[in-house]
Residue, then its C-alpha position, 0 to 999 in steps of 0.5 A: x662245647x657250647x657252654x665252653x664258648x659261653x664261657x670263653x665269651x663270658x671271661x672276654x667280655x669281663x676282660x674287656x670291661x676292665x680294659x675298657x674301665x681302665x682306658x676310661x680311668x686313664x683316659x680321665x687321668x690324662x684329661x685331669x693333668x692336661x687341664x692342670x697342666x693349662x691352669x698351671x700355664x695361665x697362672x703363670x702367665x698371668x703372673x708374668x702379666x702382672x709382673x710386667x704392668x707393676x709401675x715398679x722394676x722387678x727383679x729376680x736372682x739366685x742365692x748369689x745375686x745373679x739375675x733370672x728375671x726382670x719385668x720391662x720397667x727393670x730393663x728400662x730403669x737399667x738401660x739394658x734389654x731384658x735378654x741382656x740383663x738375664x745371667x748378669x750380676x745384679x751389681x753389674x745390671x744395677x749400679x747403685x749409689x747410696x749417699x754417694x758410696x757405691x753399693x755391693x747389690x749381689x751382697x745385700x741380696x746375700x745378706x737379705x738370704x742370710x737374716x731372712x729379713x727384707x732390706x729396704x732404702x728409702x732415701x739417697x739411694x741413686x742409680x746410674x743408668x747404663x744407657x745415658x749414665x744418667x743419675x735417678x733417685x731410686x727407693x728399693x727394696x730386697x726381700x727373701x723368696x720361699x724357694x731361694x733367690x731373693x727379689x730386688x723392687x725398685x721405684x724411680x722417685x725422681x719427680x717425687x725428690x723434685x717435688x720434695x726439693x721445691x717444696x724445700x726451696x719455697x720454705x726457705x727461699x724468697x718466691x720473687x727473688x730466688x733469695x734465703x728468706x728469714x728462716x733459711x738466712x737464722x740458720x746459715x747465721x747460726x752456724x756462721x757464728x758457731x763457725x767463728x765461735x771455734x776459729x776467733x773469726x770475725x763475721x759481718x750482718x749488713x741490712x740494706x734498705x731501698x731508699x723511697x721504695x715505697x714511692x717507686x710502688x705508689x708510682x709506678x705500681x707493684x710489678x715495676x716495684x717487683x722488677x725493681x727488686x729481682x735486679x736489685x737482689x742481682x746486683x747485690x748478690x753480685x758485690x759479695x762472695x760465695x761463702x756469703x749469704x744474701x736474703x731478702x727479709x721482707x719488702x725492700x729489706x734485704x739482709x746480708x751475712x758476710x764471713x771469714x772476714x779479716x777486718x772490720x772494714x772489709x764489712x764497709x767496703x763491701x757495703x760501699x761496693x753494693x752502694x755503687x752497684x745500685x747507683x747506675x740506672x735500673x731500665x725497667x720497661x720505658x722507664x729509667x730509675x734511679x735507685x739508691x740504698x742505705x746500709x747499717x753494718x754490725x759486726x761479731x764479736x765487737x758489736x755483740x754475740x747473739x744472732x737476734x742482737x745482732x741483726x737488729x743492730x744492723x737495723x738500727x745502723x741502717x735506719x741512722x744511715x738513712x736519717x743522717x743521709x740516705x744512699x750511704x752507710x753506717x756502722x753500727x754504735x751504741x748511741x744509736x740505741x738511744x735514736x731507736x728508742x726516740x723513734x718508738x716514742x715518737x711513733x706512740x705519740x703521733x697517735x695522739x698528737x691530732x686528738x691532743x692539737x698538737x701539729x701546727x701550720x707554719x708558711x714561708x713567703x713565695x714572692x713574685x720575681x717580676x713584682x718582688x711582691x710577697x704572693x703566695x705561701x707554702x704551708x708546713x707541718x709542724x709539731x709542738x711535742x710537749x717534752x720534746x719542744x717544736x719539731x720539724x718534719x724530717x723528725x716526724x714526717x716519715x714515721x707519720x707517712x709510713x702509716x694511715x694516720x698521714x690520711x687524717x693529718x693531711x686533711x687537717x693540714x689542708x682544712x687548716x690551710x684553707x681556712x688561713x687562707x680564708x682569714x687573709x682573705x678577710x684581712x684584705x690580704x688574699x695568698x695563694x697557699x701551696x699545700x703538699x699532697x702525699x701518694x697515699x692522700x692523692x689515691x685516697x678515694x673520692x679525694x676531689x670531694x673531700x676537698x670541695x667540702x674543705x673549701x665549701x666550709x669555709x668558703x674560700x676559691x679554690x684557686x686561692x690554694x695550690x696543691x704541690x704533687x711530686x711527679x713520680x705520683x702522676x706515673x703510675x698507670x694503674x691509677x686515673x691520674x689525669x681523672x683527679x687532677x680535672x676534678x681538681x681543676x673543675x674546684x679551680x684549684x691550682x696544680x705545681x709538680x715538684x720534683x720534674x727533673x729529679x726523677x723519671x717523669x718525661x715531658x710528656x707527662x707535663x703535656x699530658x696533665x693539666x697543670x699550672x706550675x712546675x716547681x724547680x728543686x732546690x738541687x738545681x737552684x744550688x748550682x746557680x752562682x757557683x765558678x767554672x772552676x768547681x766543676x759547673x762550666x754550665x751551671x745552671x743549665x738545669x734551671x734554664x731548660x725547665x724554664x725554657x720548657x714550661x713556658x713554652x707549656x704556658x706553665x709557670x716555675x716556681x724555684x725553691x731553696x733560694x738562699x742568697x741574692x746572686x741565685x735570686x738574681x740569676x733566677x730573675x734574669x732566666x725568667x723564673x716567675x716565683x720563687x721562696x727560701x731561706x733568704x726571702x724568709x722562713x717558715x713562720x706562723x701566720x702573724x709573722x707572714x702579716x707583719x712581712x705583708x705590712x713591711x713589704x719587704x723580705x724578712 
């Protein structure tokens, strides 16, 4: 019995050790997959973390296109909350646009399942928002999963096209004026002629230049010099139609491309239209300028068939126009090819005219209208060419002031002028001699002490010369104008500002500036004498009320361009205090201003 309740216990004991070894093992089966279980949701969590914070739309759909998934940047990229997006199509949640053509999306995913193959659009690709209908450029992507449905990825690129789309702008456009630039105006060009190549057209290169522009700069200074051409630019671009093309080709150059033209004056008349347009004020800031432009035109086919030829005949016109009268226009022909060619050599052999004595100083008399007493000269440039014979300025003087070499013919001119005036001293003869100064010669720094070394050499007061500075120079706030014209005067030479009344210069600047003289242009002495009847009731008046005010200023005047014995006469009586011209005698070398003094009288 015993042994029989040891062996109950026995086999009770074993079976409750497999009992408990199994619930162990379950138990440890159960902890196992729980664990797993927990993992298995972290990672997806995670996942789904990491879906959520990619800087991109995702999106995940069926073999049919419909969607199971999209991350926060995909319902906000579509306009949509995520829970509405959920079982749509993905073309209804994504209408997209490639180059303008709408776009199947549950299709490319189809597709995208069928090839296996990632579908990618980088470029062009646009999506409609359905919250605003608002238009982003968009670069997406569809890629095949392992276990069916596709995933769609999406990047909004707008800022990047926008940056893409300035850098373009700046590459082909001017930065100052918002016009094609060079590049931009060969190629619209290009195709303008291919264009008119097909269809017989004729088309139009018009190259317009601002007249003295370079004096507005030197004056006034650059940001009023840059504000003169963004308004500029505006009224241009106003004279023309949309199918043309206006650019800036550098500096004050701009050029025009006008196209499907009917005849070769429509070309002119739309350059006498940008003349006109230009003609009317520009108000920059206090200032209130007159602005003027010449324009050369060149025509296709007449003219010729090359893109290159014919802008540079346009060129060729433009520069004709501004020589023969500046603020008008010319067409180009074939002579003009020829006076190109002259230029060239003229600009060579200015190099060496200084080195070689070629320029020579020329004087007009400048008589006393009180004393009718010869009392003074202007000195002028002059140069003997060796082929071409006795040049005057308006041959050579531009070319020469456009580059540095006006610096060293100016001191030439007025070393030379100082030492003539030294002679006539000797001779018993003392003048006042009235050189002109240029912008460039009148920044030039430490120009006072230049000058006072000219007159120390040769030993002549200063007050024996006279320096003529245009007005216009003496505007520029960027320079201490009033600084040089003291140094000036500390040298006792006299100061005569030409130019008053044709310009910008208020009264203002006369009373701020030491000066002795204000010289009257020749435009307003050719009103005097003229009849009622041609228009001039108050002819005159000009000449009048800068007399007037100058002599309220205790300055002198000095009238030029006196060409007959009325306009004389009229000056006199208004009370004009000196005057030269044509008719008291031409420029001349200096034994022709000697023999004038020993007759005394007007040659």
């Amino acid at each position: 019995m015993t042994a029989l309740l040891l062996a109950s216990c026995f086999a009770l004991a074993i079976l409750l050790s497999v009992l408990l070894a199994w619930q162990w093992h379950a138990l440890r089966v159960w902890r196992a997959r729980h664990a797993a279980g927990q993992v298995l949701h972290a990672a997806q969590a995670h996942t789904l973390a990491l879906l959520h914070a990619l800087p991109a739309a995702v999106i995940g759909t069926d073999q049919d296109g419909v969607v199971h998934y999209l991350n926060a940047r995909a319902a906000a990229l579509s306009g949509r909350s995520p829970g509405d997006g959920l079982g749509a199509s993905v073309s209804q949640l994504l209408p997209l646009l490639h180059d303008g053509v709408a776009v199947d999306t549950a299709r490319q995913v189809r597709d995208c399942l069928l090839q296996q193959e990632v579908l990618e659009v980088a470029r062009g690709a646009v999506l409609l928002r359905h919250l605003d209908g608002k238009r982003i450029d968009v670069q997406y992507s569809c890629a095949p999963l392992a276990h069916g449905g596709a995933v769609l990825l999406l990047h909004d690129v707008s800022a990047r096209r926008r940056a893409e789309a300035q850098l373009e702008f700046i590459a082909h456009h001017d930065v100052l004026t918002g016009l094609p630039n060079r590049l931009h105006f060969q190629i619209r060009f290009e195709h303008g002629i291919a264009y008119a190549r097909r269809h017989q057209g004729l088309l139009a290169v018009l190259f317009v230049d601002i007249d003295r522009f370079k004096a507005i700069n030197d004056s006034l200074g650059h940001d009023v010099g840059d504000q003169v051409l963004t308004e500029f630019a505006r009224r241009v671009q106003q004279c023309v139609r949309k199918v043309d093309t206006v650019a800036r080709q550098g500096g004050d150059e701009f050029i025009i491309l006008l196209t499907e033209l009917h005849a070769a004056q429509d070309a002119e008349r739309v350059a006498e239209k940008i003349i006109n347009a230009v003609a009317a004020p520009f108000v920059i800031g206090e200032y209130s300028l007159t602005v003027a432009a010449s324009v050369g035109v060149a025509l296709y086919p007449d003219d010729d068939d090359d893109v290159n030829a014919l802008i540079e005949k346009a060129d060729l016109a433009m520069y004709a126009a501004k020589r023969r009268a500046p603020g008008t226009c010319l067409r180009y022909s074939s002579c003009m090819q020829t006076q190109s060619y002259s230029r060239t050599i003229i600009e060579t052999a200015l190099r060496h005219a200084l080195e070689r004595n070629e320029f020579v100083l020329y004087y007009q008399p400048r008589m006393n209208l009180d004393t009718r007493a010869i009392t003074g000269v202007k000195a002028l440039l002059r140069w003997k060419h060796p082929e071409l014979g006795l040049m005057m300025p308006l041959d050579f003087l531009p070319v020469l002031e456009e580059s540095a070499l006006i610096l060293p013919v100016g001191a030439w001119v007025l070393a030379t002028a100082v030492e003539q005036a030294r002679s006539w001293i000797a001779q018993g003869q003392p003048l006042i001699v009235s050189v002109s100064l240029s912008a460039r010669q009148f920044y030039q720094r430490d120009i006072a002490r230049h000058f006072a070394a000219a007159l120390e050499a040769a030993g002549v007061p200063g007050h024996c010369i006279e320096l003529e500075i245009a007005a216009a120079i003496l505007i520029d706030r960027n320079q201490n104008c009033e600084l040089i014209l003291r140094q000036f005067r500390q040298l006792g030479m006299r100061i005569s500002i030409s130019d008053f009344g044709t310009g910008d210069t208020s009264l203002n600047y006369l009373k701020r500036f030491p000066a002795d003289a204000v010289k009257i242009e020749k435009c307003f002495v050719d009103d005097l004498g003229r009849a009622e009847g041609q228009g001039h009731a108050e002819a005159g008046a000009m000449v009048r009320a800068i007399v007037a005010m100058a002599h309220t200023l205790k300055l002198r005047t000095i009238a030029s361009g006196v060409e007959n014995s009325e306009q004389l006469e009229l000056l006199a009586a208004m009370g004009c205090d000196e005057a030269f011209g044509y008719f008291l005698g031409r420029a001349m070398a200096p034994d022709g201003i000697e023999a004038l003094l020993r007759s005394g009288a007007p040659a």
